[in-house]
N, C-alpha and C positions, 0 to 999 in steps of 0.2 A: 304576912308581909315579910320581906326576906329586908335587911339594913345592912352596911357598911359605914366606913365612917369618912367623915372629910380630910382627906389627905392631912397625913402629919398632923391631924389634931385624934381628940378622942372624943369628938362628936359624932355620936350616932345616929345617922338619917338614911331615910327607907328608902329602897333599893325606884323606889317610884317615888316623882317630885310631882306637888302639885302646882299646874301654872294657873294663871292670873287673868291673861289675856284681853280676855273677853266682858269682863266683868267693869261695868258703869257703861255697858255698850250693849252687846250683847244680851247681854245676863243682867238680871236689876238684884240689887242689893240682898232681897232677900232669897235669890237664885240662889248668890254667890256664899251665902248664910248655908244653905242648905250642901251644897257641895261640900264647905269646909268641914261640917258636921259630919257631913259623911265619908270624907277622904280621913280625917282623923280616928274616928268610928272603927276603919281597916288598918290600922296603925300606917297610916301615910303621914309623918310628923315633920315633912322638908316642903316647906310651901317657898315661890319664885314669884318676884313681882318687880315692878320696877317704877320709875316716877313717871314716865314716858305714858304708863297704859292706864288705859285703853287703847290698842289701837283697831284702827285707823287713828290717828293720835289728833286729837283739835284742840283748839286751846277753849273749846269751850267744856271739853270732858279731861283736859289735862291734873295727873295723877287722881283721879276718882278713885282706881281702881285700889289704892295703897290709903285712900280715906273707908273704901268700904273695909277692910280689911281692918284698918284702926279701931272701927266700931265695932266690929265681932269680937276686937281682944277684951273691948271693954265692957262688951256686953256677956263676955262666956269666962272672964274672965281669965283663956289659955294659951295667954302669951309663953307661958315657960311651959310647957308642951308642944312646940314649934319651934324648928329649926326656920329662922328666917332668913331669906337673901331679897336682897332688892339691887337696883344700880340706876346710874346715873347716866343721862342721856347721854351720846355722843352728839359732836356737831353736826351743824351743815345745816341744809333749808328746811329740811323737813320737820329741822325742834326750835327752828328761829322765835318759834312764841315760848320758850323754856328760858334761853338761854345766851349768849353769842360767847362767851367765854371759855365753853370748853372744858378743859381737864385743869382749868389756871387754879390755885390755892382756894381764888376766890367763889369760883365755880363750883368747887368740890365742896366748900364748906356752907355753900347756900345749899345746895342739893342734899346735904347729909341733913345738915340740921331743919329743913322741912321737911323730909321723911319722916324722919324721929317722930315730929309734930304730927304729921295725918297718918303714922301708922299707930300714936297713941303710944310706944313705946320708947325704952332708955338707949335701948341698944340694937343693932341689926348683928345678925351672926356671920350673914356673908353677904359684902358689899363690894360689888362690881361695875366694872367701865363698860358701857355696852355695847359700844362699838369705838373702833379706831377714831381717832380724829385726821390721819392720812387716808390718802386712797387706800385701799386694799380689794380684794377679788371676794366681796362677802355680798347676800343679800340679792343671790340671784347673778352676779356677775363671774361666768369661769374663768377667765383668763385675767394677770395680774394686770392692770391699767395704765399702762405704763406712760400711755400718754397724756396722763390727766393727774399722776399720781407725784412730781412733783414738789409738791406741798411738803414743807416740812415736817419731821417726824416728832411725835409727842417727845417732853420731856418726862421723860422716864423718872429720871432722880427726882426731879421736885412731886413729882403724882404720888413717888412713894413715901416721899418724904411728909408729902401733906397727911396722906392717908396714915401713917405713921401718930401722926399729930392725934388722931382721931381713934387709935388702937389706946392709945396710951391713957386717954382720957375715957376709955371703957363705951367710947360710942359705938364702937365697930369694932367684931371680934377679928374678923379676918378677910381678905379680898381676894377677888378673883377676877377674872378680865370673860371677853366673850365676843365673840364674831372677830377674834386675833389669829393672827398667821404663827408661824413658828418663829420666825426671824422678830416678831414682835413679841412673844411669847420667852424669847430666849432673852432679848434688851432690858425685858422687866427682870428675870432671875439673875443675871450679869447684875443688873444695877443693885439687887436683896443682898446678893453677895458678897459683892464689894465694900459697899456701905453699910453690912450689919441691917439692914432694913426688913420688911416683912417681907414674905416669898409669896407671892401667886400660890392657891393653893387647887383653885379648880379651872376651866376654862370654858365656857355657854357657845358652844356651837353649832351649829344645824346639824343634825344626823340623822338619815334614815333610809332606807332599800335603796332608792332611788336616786341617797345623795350620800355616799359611800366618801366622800372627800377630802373625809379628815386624818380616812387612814393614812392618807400622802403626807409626810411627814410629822404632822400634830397627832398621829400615836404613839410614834417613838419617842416624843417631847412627853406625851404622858406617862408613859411607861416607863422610860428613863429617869425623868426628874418630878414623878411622882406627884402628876399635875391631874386630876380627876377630871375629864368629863362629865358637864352634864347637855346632855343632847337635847335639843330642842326642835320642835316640828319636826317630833318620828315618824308620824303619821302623813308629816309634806301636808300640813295644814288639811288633812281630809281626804286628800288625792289617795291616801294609801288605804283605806275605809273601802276604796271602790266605790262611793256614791257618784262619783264625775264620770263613772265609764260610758263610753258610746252616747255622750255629749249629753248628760241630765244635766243639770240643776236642778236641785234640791227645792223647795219653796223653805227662805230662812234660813238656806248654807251660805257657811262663809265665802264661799267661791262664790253665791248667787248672788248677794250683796255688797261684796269687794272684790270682783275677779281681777283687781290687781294683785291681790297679795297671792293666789294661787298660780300667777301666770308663771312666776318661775318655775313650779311642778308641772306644768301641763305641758306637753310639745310629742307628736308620734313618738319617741323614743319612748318617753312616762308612760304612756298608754300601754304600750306594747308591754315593758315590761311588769307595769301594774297585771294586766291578763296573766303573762304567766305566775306572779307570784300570786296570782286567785288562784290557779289552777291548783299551785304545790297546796297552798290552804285548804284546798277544800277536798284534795285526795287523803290527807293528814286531819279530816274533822276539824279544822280549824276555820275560823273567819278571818277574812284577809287583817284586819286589825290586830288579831290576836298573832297571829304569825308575824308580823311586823315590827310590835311591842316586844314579843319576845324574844326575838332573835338582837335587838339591842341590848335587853336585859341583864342578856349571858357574855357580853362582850367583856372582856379585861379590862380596860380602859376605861369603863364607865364606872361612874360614880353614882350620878342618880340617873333617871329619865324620864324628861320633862313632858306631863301628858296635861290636855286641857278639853273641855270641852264645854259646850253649850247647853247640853241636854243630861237629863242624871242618867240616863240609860246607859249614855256613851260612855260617863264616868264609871260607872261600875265596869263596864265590859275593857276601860283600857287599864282599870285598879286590877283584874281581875288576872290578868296579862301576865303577873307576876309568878303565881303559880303554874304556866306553861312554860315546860323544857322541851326544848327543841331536840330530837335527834343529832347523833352527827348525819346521818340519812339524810335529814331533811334541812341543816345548813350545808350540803354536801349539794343541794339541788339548790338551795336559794345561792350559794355561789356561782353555781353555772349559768343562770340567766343573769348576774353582774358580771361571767367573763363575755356573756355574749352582749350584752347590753350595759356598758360598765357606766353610771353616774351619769345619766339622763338628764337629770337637774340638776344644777349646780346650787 
């Protein structure tokens, strides 16, 4: 396993995160037992969860997946062998059985201190907003929304101020924001630095071949002010796998069972250039996942990169990701099918 540390701290977490997702849904309890055992096993020691999952998110599987997780600390006893992050829903209709208050004091401090409780833990290491409470262009939407977006803009100062609250009293080591724009990303550091408050130290985004997005200005925000990446759906939820090519589904894939959450990945443009980047993998011995994974791996900006999956096969083969270096050759060719086909998926 190759590690780096989380921005401005001296916490050491492996260059591969492991996500959550699917688990109390997907995955039953003792799936998600076995993954953990084994993504630790490869020295993977940065696990990604949130109160939100399972998703598809229901209120009748609402935070499962951060009570399975409680139960293996207690059961293995290796909480303190795990970098943990979790976060806290954002608004709007699709967590209206969570919540209706948002990022308010009151909000933050229910959501933290029931984490604590179903993850069986004192402390979370990195605790995160998971999405905006304004409009923004996240989640499948490319263009900023301007006509719906409106809505007034979180308050910055009180979120850190609360979360502040919650640093201090050792429940939360440090926070990070996720599915944020720069202009958002930039109002939370404005407001750290003004006020003496804690800084943003990572940022959960989508990133992957086919969703190139964030280099548009959210890499210079990490690069400049030392804000870590970690990318989420590198893989575009499977689409990058190659299993969806020339119209399969899978029996038991996520796209076969939720074709909403892949439809942001799917459209002739994804297809097209899913093909060629099969093509460069398998000229280079590699499988399309493997080339995929790696080529975010190597990027500067990144911090961890968040892989999940259903099945142990796929876990091993995107844990395994780590130890592939790309050529300059061969991101020399994966960037020419992004200048001919540049971010398919938004």
């Amino acid at each position: 396993m190759k590690y780096t540390t989380l921005p401005n701290t001296d916490i050491k977490v492996s260059k591969i995160c492991l996500g959550t997702m699917t688990w109390g849904n997907q995955n039953s309890e003792a799936e998600a037992y076995e993954q953990m055992d084994y993504a630790l096993g490869q020295g993977v020691n940065f696990f990604d969860t949130a109160e939100l999952y399972p998703v598809p998110a229901t209120p009748e599987t609402y935070a499962e997946t951060e009570r399975i997780i409680g139960n293996w600390f207690h059961k293995t006893g290796n909480r303190e062998k795990v970098v943990l992050a979790s976060k806290i829903a954002g608004g709007g209709p699709y967590t209206a059985h969570i919540r209706e208050n948002g990022f308010s004091k009151k909000g933050i401090t229910e959501a933290i201190e029931n984490s604590l409780q179903r993850l069986q833990t004192d402390y979370i290491d990195l605790y995160q907003l998971h999405w905006p409470s304004r409009g923004v262009n996240c989640f499948g939407v490319r263009d900023y929304p301007f006509k719906t977006a409106a809505k007034e803009a979180e308050n910055h100062l009180e979120i850190l101020e609360t979360l502040n609250g919650f640093i201090k009293q050792g429940k939360i080591k440090h926070i990070g924001l996720s599915n944020e724009t720069p202009w958002g990303t930039m109002k939370y550091l404005q407001a750290s630095d003004q006020y003496n408050l804690p800084r943003p130290i990572t940022i959960q985004n989508s990133y992957s071949l086919i969703h190139r997005g964030y280099e548009v200005g959210m890499s210079e925000v990490s690069m400049r002010e030392n804000i870590g990446l970690l990318a989420y759906s590198p893989l575009a939820q499977g689409v990058l796998s190659g299993k969806y090519l020339k119209g399969n589904l899978p029996e038991g894939a996520r796209g076969t069972l939720f074709p909403r959450f892949i439809a942001r990945y799917r459209n002739e443009g994804s297809d097209a250039a899913v093909l060629k980047y099969l093509e460069i993998a398998e000229k280079n011995n590699l499988t399309l996942t493997e080339l995929s994974l790696a080529f975010i791996n190597q990027l500067p900006f990144i911090t961890s990169n968040i892989i999940g999956a259903t099945k142990m096969s796929q876990l091993k083969e995107n844990i395994n990701s780590i130890n592939i270096n790309l050529s300059d050759e061969v991101i020399a060719e994966i960037n020419a099918v992004h200048d001919l086909i540049p971010n398919p998926a938004p």
